[in-house]
C-alpha positions, 0 to 999 in steps of 0.5 A: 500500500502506498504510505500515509504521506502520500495523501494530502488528507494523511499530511493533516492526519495525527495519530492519537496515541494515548492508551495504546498498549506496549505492544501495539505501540511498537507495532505503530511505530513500524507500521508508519513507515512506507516500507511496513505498509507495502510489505505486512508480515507474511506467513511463510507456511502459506507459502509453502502451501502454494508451492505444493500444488501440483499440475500433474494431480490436477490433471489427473483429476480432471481427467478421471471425471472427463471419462465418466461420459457425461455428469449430467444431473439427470443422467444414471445414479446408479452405473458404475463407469459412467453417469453423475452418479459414478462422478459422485461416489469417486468423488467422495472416494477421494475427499475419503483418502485425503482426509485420511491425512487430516488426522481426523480433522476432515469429515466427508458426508454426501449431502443428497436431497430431493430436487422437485419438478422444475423448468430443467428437472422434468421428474423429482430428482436426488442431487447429491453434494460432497462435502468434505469439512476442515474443522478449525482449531481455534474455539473462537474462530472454529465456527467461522466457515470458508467454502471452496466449491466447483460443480461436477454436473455437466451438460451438452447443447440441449441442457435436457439430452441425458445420454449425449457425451458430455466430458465437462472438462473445463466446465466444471471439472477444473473447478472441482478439481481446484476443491479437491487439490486445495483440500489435499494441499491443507488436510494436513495443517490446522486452521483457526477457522473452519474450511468446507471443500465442496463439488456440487450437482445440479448446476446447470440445470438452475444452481441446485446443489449450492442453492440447498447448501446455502439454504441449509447453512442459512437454516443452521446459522451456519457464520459463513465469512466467505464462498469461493465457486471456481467455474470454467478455471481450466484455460488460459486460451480463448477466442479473444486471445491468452492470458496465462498470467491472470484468473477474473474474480467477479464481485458484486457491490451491492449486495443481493440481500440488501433490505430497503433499510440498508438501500437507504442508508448506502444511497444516502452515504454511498457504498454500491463498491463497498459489500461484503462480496466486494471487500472479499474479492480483494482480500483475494487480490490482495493476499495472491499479490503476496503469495502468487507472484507473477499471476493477477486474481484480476477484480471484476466489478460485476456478480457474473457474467452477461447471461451466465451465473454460478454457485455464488448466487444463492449464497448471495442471496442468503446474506453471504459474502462470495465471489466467482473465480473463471477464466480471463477468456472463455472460449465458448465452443468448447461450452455447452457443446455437443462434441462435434468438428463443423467447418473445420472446428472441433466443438465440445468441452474436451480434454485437449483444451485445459491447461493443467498448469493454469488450473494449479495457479488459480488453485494457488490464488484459491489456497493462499486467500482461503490459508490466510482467511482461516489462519486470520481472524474475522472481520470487525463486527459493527464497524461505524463512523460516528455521525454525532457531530459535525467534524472535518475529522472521521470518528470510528468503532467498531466491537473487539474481536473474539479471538484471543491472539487480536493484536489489534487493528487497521483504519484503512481509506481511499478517494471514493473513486479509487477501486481498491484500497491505498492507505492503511494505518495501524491503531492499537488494540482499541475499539475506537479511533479518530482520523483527525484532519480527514473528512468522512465526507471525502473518502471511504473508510474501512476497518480491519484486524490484525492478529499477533503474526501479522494475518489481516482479515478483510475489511469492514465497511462502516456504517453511520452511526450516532 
């Protein structure tokens, strides 16, 4: 982040320190200085995390599901080599050995219900998920819940032809194959936090599988901090162009929950670039700057895509922060395609078309933010600027953390035009601060913890607040 200094609001702005502790007055002491903004405390074992990925079991992965024929959700439950329901029980078979390293701290389950008559179910229907559970270790944070998905249905041209080959290379296996690598990756290591690894059904045919889970989740009030869905994450080629160095991930502003209450009070003091989904995406951008080097989780203003949707929808809809990670260039004959060569062009989502070293950087993006969310504690709960008085200066709280090893927190601010987030200014481990010489008028605010090794969480958007 670029220093305080730089900002002729930050050239007005003091720093109160009276009643900091110790501790958190050495911290501020080093967070000032331009070099210890730009540079926050690093977790070497995130590091480590990312560097082992590897491109050769995502392959392998993505492989094994593209040979059961078709994933579509309609097709047999019951054949053992081919059909959704042969996809399903390999995939339970491998989240089974991969917690078998978790020393007992994973759990798999399939989650199957019954999905009733709808425009693209023409009979009721069981769709399954498999859901494989990293139970965190911290007590406060233990129910704390960050989910990693990719939807192992698949389809062809006629999103209603059951029997047509439909491999699903790129849609979705690479996504679900991003799930179970990350799963394999962390089973071994503790988290503060609660990470769920999940491969979804009924995607294409209207969101089923994540619909259910989220609602479920909702159900059992279930704190879920964040949802990641990886969709089409399998090529760096497209129709117009490559990029191997960067993944989109789209985020929507304005949440899809939001109540007229909460329209009210964002429209009077604006926010449309400051929902919970947005401050996640770039933690995302954020954390992979840090861990991913050289590949950019690239910020999409938008929820999805033109006329597309994915698995971050309905946890949208039930109130919780989620983002969509998917390819910088789609290239749409080799989507929702029956397998086919017409004109000279070969059609359908065949393997030849992934990239297996592409998939394991956007499953490194995925390990490094979900590591460094659930190793870190969580989001300021009712963060406020005070709107008691008329002040040039901004006046801030927000609740104390749960978690036991809080060093303390972070004011951050940007122009109201900038997308993400410039300055940043260590505080002490108190519940409220005042930015003196800086208008809450003339620039967005933000509020983030910080633990004692240095992991940050996302960023709480204040509300106004007398």
């Amino acid at each position: 982040m670029a220093s305080p200094l730089a900002s002729p609001f930050a050239r007005r702005a003091t720093v109160r320190k009276a009643a900091l502790p110790a501790l958190a007055a050495v911290l501020l002491a080093a967070i000032l200085t331009p070099a210890a903004e730009a540079r926050p405390l690093r977790d070497p074992e995130i590091d480590k995390m990312v560097q082992q990925v590897d491109a050769r079991n995502l392959g392998r992965i993505i492989t094994k599901l593209a040979s059961f024929g078709t994933r579509h959700t309609l097709s047999s439950q019951d054949d053992p080599v081919r059909g959704i329901g042969a996809a399903r029980d390999w995939i339970y078979d491998e989240y089974t050995r991969i917690a078998a390293t978790s020393g007992g701290r994973m759990t798999v389950r399939k989650q199957s219900f019954v999905q009733p008559v709808s425009p693209r179910v023409p009979t009721p229907t069981v769709i399954t998920n498999v859901v494989a559970t990293l139970r965190g270790t911290q007590d406060a944070s233990a129910g704390r819940t960050y989910v990693v998905s990719g939807h192992y249905d698949s389809r062809c041209s006629d999103v209603m032809n059951v029997t047509c080959d439909a491999p699903g290379a790129n849609d979705d296996a690479s996504g679900v194959a991003v799930a179970i690598e990350a799963a394999r990756v962390m089973a071994r290591r503790t988290f503060d936090a609660t990470v769920v690894f999940m491969a979804v059904a009924g995607e294409e045919q209207g969101l089923y599988g994540s619909a259910h889970f989220a609602q479920d989740a909702k159900q059992n009030n279930v704190d879920i901090q964040g949802m990641f869905t990886n969709d089409i994450v399998g090529s760096a080629d497209g129709e117009n162009g490559r990029d191997a160095k960067a993944v989109r991930v789209f985020s929507e502003g304005v949440p899809t929950s939001e109540t007229p209450a909460q329209a009210a009070v964002r429209q009077s003091v604006g926010g449309e670039n400051d929902g919970v989904s947005r401050q996640l995406a770039r933690f995302v951008n954020e954390t992979a700057g840090q861990h991913v080097p050289r590949f950019d989780a690239r910020l999409y203003y938008r929820r999805d895509r033109y006329l597309r949707g994915g698995d971050q929808i309905p946890f949208l809809q039930q109130g919780y922060p989620a983002v969509r990670f998917t390819e910088v260039h789609e290239d749409y004959r080799h989507q929702h395609q029956d397998i086919r060569v017409e004109d000279g062009v070969q059609y359908g989502d065949l393997l030849p078309y992934v990239e297996p070293d592409y998939v394991a950087r956007v499953t490194q993006v995925n390990v490094a933010a979900l590591a460094a969310l659930a190793r870190g504690p969580r989001s300021p709960g009712r963060a406020a600027i005070v709107t008691s008085r008329l002040t040039n200066d901004t006046d801030l709280r927000w609740d104390a953390n749960p978690e036991p090893d809080i060093s303390g927190y972070e004011v951050l601010w940007r122009d109201t035009t900038e997308p993400t987030w410039t300055h940043s200014r260590f505080v002490g481990n108190v519940t409220s601060y005042t930015v003196e010489g800086l208008s809450k008028d003339n620039a967005q605010f933000g509020i983030r913890a910080v633990d004692e090794q240095g992991h940050r969480s996302p960023v709480s958007y204040p509300s106004p607040a007398s």
